[in-house]
N, CA, C and O atoms as CSV, one atom per row, in Angstrom:
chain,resi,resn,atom,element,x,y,z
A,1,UNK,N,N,-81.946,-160.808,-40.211
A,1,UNK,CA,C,-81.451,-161.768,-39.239
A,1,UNK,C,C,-81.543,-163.161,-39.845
A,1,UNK,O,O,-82.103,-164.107,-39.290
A,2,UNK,N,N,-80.919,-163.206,-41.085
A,2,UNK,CA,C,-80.939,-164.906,-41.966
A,2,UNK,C,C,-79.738,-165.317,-40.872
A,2,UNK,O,O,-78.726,-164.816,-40.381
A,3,UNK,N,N,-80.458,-166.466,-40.817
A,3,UNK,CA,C,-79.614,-167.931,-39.875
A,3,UNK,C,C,-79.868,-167.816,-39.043
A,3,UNK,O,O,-79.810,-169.007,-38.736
A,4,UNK,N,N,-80.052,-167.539,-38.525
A,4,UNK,CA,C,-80.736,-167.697,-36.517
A,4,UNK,C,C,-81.806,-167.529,-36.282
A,4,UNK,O,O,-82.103,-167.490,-35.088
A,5,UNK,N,N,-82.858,-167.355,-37.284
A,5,UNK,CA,C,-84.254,-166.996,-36.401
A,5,UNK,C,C,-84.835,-168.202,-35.946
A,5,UNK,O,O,-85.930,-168.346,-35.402
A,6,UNK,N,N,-83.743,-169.292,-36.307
A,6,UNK,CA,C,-84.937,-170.952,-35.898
A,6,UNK,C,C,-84.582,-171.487,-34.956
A,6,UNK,O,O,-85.123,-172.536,-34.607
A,7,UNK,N,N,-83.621,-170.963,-34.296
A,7,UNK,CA,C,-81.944,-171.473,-33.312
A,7,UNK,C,C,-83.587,-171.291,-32.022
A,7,UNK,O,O,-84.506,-170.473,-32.053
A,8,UNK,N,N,-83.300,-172.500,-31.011
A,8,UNK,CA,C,-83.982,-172.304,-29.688
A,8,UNK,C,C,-83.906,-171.127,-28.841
A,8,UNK,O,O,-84.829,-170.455,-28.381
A,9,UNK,N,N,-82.348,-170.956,-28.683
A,9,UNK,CA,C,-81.765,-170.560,-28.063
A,9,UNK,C,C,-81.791,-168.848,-28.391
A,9,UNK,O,O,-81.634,-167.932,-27.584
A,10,UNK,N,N,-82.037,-168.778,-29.812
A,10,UNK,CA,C,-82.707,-167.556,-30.215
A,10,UNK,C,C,-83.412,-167.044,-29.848
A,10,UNK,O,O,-83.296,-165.885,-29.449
A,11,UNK,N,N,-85.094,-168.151,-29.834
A,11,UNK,CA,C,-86.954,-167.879,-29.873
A,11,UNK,C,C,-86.620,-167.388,-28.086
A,11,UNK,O,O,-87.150,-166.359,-27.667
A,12,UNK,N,N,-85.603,-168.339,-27.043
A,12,UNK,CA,C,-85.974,-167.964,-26.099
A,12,UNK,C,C,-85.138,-166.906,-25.725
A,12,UNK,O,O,-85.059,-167.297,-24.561
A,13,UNK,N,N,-84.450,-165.900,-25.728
A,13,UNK,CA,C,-84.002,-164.663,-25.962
A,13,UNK,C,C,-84.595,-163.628,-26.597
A,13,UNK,O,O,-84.166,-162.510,-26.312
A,14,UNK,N,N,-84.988,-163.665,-26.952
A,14,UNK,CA,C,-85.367,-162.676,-28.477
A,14,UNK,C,C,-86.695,-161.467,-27.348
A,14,UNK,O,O,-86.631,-160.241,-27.439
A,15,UNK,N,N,-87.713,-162.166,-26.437
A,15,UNK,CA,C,-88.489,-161.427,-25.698
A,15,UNK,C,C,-87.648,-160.151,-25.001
A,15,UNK,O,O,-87.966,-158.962,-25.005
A,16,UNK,N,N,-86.031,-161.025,-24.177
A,16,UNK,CA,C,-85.492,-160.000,-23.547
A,16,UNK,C,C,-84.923,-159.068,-24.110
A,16,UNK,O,O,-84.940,-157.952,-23.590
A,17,UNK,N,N,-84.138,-159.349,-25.580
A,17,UNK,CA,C,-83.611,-158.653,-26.589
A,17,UNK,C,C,-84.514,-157.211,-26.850
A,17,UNK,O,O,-84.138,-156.074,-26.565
A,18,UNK,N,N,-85.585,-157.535,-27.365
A,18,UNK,CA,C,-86.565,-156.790,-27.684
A,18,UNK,C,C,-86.984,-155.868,-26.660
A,18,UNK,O,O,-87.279,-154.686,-26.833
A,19,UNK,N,N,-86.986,-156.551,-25.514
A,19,UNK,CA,C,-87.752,-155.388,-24.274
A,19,UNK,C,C,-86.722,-154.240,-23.796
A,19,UNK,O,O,-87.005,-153.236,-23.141
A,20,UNK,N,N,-85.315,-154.679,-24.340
A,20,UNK,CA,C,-84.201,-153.947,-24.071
A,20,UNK,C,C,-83.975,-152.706,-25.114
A,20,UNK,O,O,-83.162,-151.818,-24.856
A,21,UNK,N,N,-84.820,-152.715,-26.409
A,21,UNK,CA,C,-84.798,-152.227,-27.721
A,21,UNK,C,C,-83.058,-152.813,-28.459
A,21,UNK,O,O,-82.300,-152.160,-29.176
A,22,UNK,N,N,-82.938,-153.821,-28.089
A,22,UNK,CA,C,-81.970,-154.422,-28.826
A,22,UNK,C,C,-81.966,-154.870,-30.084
A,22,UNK,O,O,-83.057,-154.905,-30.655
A,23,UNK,N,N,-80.524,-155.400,-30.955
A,23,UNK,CA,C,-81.029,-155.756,-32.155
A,23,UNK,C,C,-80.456,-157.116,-32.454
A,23,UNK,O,O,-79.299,-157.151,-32.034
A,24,UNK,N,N,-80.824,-158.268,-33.025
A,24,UNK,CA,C,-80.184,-159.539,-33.194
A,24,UNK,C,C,-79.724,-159.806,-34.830
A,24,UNK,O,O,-80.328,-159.763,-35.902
A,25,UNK,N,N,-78.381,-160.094,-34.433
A,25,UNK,CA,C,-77.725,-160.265,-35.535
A,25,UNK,C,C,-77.172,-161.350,-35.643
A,25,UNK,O,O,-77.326,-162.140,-34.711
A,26,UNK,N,N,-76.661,-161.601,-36.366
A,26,UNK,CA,C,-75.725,-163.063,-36.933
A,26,UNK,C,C,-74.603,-163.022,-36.104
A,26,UNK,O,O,-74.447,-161.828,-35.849
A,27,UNK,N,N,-73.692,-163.708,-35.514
A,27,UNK,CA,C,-72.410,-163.451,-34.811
A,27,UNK,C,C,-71.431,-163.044,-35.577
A,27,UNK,O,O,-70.614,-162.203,-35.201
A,28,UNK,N,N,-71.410,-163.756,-37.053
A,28,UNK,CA,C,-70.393,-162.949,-37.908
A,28,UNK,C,C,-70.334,-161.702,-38.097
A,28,UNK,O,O,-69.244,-161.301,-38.504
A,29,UNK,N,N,-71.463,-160.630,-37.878
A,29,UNK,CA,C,-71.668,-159.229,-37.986
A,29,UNK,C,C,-71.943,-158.688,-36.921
A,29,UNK,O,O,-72.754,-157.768,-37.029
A,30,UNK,N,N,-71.494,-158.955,-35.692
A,30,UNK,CA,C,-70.985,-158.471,-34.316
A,30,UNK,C,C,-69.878,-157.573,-34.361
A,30,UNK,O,O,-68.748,-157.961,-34.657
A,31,UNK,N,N,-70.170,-156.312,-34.060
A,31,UNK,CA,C,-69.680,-155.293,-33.804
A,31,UNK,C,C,-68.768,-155.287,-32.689
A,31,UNK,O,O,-69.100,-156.116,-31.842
A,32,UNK,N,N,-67.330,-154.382,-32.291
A,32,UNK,CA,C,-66.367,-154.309,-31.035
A,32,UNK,C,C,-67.498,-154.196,-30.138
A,32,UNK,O,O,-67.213,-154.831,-29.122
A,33,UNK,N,N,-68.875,-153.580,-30.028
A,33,UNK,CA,C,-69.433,-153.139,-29.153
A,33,UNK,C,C,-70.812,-154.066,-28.649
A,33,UNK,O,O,-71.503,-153.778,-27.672
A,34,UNK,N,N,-70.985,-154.981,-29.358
A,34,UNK,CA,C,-72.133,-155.757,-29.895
A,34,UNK,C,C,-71.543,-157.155,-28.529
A,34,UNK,O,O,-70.360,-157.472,-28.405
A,35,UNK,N,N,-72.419,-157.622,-27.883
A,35,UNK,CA,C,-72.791,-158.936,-27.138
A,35,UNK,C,C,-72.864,-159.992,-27.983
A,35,UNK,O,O,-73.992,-160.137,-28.455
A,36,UNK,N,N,-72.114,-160.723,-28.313
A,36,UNK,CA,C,-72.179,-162.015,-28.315
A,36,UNK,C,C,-72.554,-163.529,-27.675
A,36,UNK,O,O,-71.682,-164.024,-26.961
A,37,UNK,N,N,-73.357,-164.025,-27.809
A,37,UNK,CA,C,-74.085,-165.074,-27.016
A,37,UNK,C,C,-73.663,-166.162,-27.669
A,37,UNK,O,O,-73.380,-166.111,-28.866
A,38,UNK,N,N,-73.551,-167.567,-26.758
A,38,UNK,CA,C,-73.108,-168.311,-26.775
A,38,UNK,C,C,-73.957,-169.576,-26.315
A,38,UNK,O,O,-74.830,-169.361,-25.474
A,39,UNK,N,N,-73.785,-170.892,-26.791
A,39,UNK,CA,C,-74.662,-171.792,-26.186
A,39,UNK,C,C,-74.212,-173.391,-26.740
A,39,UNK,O,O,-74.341,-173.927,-27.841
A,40,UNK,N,N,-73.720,-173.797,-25.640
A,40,UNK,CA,C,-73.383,-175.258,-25.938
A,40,UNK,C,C,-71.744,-175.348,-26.283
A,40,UNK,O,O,-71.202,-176.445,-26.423
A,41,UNK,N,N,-71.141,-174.314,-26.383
A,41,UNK,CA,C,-69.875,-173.688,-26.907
A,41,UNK,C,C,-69.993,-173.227,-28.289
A,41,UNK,O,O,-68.946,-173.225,-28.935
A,42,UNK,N,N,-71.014,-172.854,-28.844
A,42,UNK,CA,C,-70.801,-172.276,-29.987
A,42,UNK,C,C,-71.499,-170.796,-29.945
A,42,UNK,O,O,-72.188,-170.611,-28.941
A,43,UNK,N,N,-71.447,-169.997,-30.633
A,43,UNK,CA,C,-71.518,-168.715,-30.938
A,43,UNK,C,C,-72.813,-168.850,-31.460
A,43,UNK,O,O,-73.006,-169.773,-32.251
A,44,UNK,N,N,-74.036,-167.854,-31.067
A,44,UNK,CA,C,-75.620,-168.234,-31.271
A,44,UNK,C,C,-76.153,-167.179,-32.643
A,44,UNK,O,O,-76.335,-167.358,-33.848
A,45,UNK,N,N,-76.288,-165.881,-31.581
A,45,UNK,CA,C,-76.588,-164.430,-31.968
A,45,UNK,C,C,-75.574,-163.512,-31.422
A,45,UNK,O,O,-74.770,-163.842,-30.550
A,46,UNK,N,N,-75.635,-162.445,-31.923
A,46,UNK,CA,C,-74.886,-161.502,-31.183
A,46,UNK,C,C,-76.168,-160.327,-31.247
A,46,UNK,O,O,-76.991,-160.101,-32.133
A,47,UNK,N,N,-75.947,-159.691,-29.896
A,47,UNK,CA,C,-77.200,-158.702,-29.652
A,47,UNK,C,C,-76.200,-156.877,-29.590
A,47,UNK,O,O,-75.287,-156.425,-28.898
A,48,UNK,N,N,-76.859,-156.472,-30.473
A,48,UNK,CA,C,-76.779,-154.752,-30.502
A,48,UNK,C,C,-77.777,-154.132,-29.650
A,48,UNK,O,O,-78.978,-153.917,-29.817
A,49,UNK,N,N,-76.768,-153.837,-28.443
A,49,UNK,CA,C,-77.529,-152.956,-27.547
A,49,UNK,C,C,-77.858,-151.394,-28.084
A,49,UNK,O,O,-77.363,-150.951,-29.120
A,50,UNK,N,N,-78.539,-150.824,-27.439
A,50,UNK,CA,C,-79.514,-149.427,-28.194
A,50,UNK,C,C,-78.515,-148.362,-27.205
A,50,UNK,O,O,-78.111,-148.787,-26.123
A,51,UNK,N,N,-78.191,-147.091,-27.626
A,51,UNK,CA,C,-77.539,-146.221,-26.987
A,51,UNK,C,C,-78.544,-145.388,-25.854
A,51,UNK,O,O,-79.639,-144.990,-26.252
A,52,UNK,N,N,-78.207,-145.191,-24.710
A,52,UNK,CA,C,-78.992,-145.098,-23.378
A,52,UNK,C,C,-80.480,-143.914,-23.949
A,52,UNK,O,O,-81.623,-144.178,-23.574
A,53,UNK,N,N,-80.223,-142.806,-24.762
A,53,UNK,CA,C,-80.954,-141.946,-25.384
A,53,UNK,C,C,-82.436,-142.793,-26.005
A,53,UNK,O,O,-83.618,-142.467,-25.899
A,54,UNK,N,N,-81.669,-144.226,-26.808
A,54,UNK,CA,C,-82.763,-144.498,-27.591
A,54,UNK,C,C,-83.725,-145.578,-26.500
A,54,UNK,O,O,-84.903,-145.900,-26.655
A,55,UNK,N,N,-82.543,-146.091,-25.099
A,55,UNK,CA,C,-83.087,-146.525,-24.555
A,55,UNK,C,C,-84.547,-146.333,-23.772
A,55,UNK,O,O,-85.471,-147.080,-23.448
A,56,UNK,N,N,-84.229,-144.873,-23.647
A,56,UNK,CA,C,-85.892,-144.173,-22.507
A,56,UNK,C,C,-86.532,-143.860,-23.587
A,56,UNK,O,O,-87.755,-143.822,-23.449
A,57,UNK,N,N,-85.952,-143.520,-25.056
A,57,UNK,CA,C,-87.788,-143.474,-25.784
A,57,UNK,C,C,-88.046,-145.432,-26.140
A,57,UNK,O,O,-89.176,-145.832,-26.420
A,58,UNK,N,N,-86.914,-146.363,-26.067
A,58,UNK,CA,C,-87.914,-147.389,-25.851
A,58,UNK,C,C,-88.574,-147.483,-24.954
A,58,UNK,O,O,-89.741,-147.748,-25.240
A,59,UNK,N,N,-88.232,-147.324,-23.339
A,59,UNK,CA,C,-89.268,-147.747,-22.182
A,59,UNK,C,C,-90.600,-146.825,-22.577
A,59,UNK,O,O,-91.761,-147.155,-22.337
A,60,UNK,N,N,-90.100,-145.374,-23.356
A,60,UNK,CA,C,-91.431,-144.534,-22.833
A,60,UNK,C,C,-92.135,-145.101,-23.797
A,60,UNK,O,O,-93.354,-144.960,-23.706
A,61,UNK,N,N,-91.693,-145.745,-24.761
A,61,UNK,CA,C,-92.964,-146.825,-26.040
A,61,UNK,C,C,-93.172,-148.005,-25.575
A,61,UNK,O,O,-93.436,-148.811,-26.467
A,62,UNK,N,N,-93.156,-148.455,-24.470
A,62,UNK,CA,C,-93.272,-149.784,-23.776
A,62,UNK,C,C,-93.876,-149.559,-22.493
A,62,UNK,O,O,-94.414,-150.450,-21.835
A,63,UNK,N,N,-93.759,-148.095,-22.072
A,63,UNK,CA,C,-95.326,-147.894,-21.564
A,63,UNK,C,C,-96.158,-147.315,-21.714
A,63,UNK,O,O,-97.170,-147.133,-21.037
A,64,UNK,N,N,-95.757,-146.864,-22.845
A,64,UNK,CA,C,-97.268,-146.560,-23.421
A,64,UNK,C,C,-98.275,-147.724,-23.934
A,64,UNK,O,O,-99.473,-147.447,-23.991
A,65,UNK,N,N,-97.870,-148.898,-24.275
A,65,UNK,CA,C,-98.056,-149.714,-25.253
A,65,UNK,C,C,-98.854,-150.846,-24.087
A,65,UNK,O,O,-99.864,-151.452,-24.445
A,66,UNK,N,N,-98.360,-151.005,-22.901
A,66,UNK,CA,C,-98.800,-151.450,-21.758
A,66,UNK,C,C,-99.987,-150.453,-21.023
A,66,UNK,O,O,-100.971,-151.141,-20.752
A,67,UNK,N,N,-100.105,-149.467,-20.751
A,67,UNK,CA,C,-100.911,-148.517,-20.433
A,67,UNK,C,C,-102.356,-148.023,-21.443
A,67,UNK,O,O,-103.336,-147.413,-21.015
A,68,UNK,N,N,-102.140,-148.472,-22.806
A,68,UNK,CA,C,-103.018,-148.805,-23.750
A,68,UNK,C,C,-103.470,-147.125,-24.191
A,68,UNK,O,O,-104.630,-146.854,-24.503
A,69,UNK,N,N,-102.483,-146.197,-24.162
A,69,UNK,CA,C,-103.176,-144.742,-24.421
A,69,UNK,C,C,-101.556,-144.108,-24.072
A,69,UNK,O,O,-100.757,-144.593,-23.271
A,70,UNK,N,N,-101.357,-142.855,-24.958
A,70,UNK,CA,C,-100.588,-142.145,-25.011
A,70,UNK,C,C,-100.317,-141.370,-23.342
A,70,UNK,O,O,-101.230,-140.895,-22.666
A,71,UNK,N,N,-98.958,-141.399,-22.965
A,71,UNK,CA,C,-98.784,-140.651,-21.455
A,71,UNK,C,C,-99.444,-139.801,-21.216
A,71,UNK,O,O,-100.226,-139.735,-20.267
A,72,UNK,N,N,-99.243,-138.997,-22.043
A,72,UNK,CA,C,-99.824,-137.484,-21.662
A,72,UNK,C,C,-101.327,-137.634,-21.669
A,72,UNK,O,O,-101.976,-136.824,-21.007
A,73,UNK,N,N,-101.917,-138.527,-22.307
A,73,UNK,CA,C,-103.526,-138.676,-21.639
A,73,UNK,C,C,-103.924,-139.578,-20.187
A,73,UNK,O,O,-105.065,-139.750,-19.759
A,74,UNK,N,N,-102.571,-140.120,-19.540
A,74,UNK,CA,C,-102.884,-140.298,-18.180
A,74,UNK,C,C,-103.660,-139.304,-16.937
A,74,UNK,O,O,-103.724,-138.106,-17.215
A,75,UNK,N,N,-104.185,-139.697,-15.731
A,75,UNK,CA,C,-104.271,-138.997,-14.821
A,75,UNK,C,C,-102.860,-138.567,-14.064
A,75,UNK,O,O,-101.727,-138.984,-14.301
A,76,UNK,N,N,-103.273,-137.647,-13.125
A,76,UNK,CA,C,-101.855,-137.214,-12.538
A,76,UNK,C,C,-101.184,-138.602,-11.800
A,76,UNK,O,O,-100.072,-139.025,-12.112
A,77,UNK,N,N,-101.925,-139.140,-10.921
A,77,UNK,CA,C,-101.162,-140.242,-10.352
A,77,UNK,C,C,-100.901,-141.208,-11.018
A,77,UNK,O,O,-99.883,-141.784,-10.635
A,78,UNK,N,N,-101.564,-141.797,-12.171
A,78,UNK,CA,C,-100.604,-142.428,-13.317
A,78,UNK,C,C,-99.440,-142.020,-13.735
A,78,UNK,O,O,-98.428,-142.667,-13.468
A,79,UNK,N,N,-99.411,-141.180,-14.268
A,79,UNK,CA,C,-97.934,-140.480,-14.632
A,79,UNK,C,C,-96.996,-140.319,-13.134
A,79,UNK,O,O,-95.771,-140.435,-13.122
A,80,UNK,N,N,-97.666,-140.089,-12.145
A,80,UNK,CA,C,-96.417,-140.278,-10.955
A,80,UNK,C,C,-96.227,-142.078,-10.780
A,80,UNK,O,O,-95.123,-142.585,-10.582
A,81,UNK,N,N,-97.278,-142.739,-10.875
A,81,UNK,CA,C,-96.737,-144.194,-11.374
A,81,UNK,C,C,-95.314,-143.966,-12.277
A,81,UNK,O,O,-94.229,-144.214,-11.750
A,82,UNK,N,N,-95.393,-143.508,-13.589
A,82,UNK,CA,C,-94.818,-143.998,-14.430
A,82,UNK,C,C,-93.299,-143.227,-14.007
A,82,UNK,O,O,-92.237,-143.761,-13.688
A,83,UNK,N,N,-93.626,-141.866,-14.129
A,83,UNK,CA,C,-92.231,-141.362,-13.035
A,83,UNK,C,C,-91.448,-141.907,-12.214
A,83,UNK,O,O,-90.236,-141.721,-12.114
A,84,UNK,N,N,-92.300,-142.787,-11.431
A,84,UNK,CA,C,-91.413,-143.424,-10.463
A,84,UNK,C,C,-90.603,-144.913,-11.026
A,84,UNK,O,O,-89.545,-145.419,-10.651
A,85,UNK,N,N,-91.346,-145.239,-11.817
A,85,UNK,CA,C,-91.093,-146.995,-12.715
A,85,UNK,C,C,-89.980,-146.286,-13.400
A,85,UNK,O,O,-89.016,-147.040,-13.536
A,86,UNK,N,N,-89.709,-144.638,-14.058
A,86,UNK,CA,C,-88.450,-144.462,-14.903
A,86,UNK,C,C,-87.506,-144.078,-13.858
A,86,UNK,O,O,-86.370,-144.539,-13.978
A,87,UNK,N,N,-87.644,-143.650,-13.289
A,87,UNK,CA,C,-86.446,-143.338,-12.226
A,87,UNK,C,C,-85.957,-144.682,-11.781
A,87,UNK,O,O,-84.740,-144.856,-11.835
A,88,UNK,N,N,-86.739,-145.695,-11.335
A,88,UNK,CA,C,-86.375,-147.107,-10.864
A,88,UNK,C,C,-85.330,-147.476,-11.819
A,88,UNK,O,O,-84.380,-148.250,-11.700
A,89,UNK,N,N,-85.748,-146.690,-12.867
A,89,UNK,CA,C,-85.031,-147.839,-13.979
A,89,UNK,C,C,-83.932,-147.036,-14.746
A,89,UNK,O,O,-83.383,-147.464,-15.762
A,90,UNK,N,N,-83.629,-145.675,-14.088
A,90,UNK,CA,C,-82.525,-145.236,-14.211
A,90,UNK,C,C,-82.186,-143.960,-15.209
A,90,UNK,O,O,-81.114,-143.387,-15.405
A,91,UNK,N,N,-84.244,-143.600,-16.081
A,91,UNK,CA,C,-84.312,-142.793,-16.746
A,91,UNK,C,C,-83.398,-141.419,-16.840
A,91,UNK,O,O,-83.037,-140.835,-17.861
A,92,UNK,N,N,-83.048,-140.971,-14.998
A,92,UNK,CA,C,-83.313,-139.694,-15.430
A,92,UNK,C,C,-81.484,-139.169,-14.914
A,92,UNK,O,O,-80.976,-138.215,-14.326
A,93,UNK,N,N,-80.976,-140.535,-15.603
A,93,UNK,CA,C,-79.253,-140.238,-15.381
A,93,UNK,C,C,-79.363,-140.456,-17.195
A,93,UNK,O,O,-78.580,-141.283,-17.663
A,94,UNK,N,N,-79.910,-140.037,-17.760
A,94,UNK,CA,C,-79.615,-140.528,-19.085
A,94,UNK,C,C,-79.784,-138.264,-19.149
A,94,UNK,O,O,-80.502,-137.565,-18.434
A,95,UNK,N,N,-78.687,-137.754,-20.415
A,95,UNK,CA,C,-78.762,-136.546,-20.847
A,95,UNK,C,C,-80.269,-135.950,-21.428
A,95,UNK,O,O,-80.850,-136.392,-22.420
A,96,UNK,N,N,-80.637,-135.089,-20.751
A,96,UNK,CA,C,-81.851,-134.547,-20.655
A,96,UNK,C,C,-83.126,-135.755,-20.750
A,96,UNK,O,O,-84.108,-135.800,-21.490
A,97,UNK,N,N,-82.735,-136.530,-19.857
A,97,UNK,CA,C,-83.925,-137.336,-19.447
A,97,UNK,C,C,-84.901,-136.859,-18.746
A,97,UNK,O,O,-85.946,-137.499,-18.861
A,98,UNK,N,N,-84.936,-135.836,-17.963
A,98,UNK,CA,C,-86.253,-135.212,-17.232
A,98,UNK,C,C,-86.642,-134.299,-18.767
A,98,UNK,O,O,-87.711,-134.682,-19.240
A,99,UNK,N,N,-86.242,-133.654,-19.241
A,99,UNK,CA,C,-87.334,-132.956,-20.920
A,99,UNK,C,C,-87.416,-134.378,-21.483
A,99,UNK,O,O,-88.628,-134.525,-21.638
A,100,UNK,N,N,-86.924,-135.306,-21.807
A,100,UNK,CA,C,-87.973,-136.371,-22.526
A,100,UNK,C,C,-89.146,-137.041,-21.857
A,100,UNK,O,O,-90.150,-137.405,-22.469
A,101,UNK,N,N,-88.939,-137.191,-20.474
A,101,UNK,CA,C,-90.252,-137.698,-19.445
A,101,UNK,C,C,-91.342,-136.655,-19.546
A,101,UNK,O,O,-92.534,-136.953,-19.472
A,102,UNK,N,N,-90.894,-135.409,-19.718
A,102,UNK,CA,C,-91.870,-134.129,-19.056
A,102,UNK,C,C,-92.382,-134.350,-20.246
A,102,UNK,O,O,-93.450,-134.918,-20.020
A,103,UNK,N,N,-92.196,-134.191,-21.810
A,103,UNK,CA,C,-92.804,-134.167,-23.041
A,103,UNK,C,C,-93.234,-135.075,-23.539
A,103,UNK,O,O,-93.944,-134.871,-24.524
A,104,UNK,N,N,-93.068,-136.089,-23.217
A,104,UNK,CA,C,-93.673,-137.731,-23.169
A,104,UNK,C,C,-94.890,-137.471,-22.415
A,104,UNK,O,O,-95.796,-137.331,-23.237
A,105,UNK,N,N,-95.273,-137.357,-21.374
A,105,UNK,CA,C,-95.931,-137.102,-19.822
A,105,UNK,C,C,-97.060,-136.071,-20.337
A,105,UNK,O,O,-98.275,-136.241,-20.233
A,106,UNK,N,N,-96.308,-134.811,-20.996
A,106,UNK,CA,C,-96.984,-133.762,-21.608
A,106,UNK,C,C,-97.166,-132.645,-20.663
A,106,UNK,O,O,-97.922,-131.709,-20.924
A,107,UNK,N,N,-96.275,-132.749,-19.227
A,107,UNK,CA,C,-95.837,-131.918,-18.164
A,107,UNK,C,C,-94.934,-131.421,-18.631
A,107,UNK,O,O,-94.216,-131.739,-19.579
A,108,UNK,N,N,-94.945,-130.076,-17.532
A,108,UNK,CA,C,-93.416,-129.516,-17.389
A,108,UNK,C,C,-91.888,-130.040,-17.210
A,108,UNK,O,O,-91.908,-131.271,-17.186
A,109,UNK,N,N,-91.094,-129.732,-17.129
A,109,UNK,CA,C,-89.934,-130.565,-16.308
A,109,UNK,C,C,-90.298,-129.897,-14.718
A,109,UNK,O,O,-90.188,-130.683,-13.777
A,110,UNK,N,N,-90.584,-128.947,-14.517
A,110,UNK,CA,C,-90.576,-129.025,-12.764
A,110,UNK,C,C,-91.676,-129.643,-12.069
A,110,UNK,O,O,-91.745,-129.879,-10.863
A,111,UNK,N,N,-92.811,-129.957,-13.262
A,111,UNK,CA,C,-93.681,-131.009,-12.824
A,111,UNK,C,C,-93.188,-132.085,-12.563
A,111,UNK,O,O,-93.373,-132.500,-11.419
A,112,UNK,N,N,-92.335,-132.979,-13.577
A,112,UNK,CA,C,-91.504,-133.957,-12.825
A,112,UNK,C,C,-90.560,-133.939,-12.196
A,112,UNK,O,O,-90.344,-135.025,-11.658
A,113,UNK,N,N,-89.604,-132.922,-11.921
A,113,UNK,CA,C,-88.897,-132.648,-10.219
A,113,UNK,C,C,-89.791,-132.674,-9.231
A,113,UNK,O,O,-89.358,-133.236,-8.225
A,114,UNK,N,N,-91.015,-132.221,-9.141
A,114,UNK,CA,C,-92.090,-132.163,-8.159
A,114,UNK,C,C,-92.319,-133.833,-7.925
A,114,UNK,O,O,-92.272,-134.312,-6.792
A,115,UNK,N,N,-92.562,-134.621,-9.081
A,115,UNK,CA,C,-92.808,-135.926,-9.124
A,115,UNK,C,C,-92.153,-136.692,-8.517
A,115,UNK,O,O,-92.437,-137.702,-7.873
A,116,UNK,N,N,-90.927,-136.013,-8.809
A,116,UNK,CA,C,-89.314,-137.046,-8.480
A,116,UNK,C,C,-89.231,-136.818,-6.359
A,116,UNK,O,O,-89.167,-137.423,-5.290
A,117,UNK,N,N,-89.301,-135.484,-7.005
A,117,UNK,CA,C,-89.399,-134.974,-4.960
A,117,UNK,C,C,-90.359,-135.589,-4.062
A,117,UNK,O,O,-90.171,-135.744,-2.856
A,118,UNK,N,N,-91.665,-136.020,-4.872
A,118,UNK,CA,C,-92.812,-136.422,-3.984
A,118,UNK,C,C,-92.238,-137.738,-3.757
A,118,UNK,O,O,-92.493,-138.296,-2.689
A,119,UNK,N,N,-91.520,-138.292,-4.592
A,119,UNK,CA,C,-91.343,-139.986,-4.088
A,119,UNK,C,C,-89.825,-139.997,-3.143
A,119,UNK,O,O,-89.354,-141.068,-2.760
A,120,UNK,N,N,-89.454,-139.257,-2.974
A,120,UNK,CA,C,-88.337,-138.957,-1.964
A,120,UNK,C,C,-88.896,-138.611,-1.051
A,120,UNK,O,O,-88.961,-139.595,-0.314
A,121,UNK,N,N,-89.396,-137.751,-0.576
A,121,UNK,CA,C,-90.311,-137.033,0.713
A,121,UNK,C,C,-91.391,-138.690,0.924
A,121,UNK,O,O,-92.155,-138.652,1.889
A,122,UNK,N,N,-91.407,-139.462,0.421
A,122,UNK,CA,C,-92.209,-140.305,0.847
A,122,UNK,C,C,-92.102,-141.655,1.492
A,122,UNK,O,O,-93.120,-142.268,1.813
């Protein structure tokens, strides 16, 4: 990322970039698919969004990393915490997103249908 890492407009982006598992690039090497950002009228960074797959193993490494210990060594109602924070956030419309939660988690998958059901029934 030569040329932009000193840009303001960079340092203050770059947190959300990152929490998104995004990638920051130069605007000249902006992809058809790639976000381009803008500021003041000129062209800043351009951000490479992560494909939805790589997206839930970023959240599931961003809570682990917040939670300070691997999922699967949570208690049960931690992990129905975290169940419910991925569904909020749209985990489990992503292709076999309930087997990456359940093996993350270190549950079954009908352990987390059970999970998913308990916060509906509730």
């Amino acid at each position: 990322m030569t040329g932009i890492g000193d840009d303001p407009f960079v340092t203050a982006v770059k947190p959300l970039v990152d929490a998104m598992g995004g990638e920051m690039l130069p605007p000249g090497q902006a992809g058809p698919d790639d976000v381009v950002l803008s500021w003041e009228g000129a062209d800043v960074v351009a951000v490479r969004l992560p494909q939805l797959a790589d997206s839930l193993d970023h959240i599931l490494a961003a809570l682990e990393r917040k939670r300070g210990k691997p999922l699967a060594e949570l208690d049960r109602k931690a992990k129905q915490e975290v169940v419910r924070i991925l569904e909020a956030r749209g985990a489990f419309s992503v292709r076999h997103g309930v087997e990456t939660v359940a093996g993350a988690l270190g549950v079954s998958r009908f352990t987390v249908y059970n999970y998913l059901n308990r916060e509906k029934d509730a």
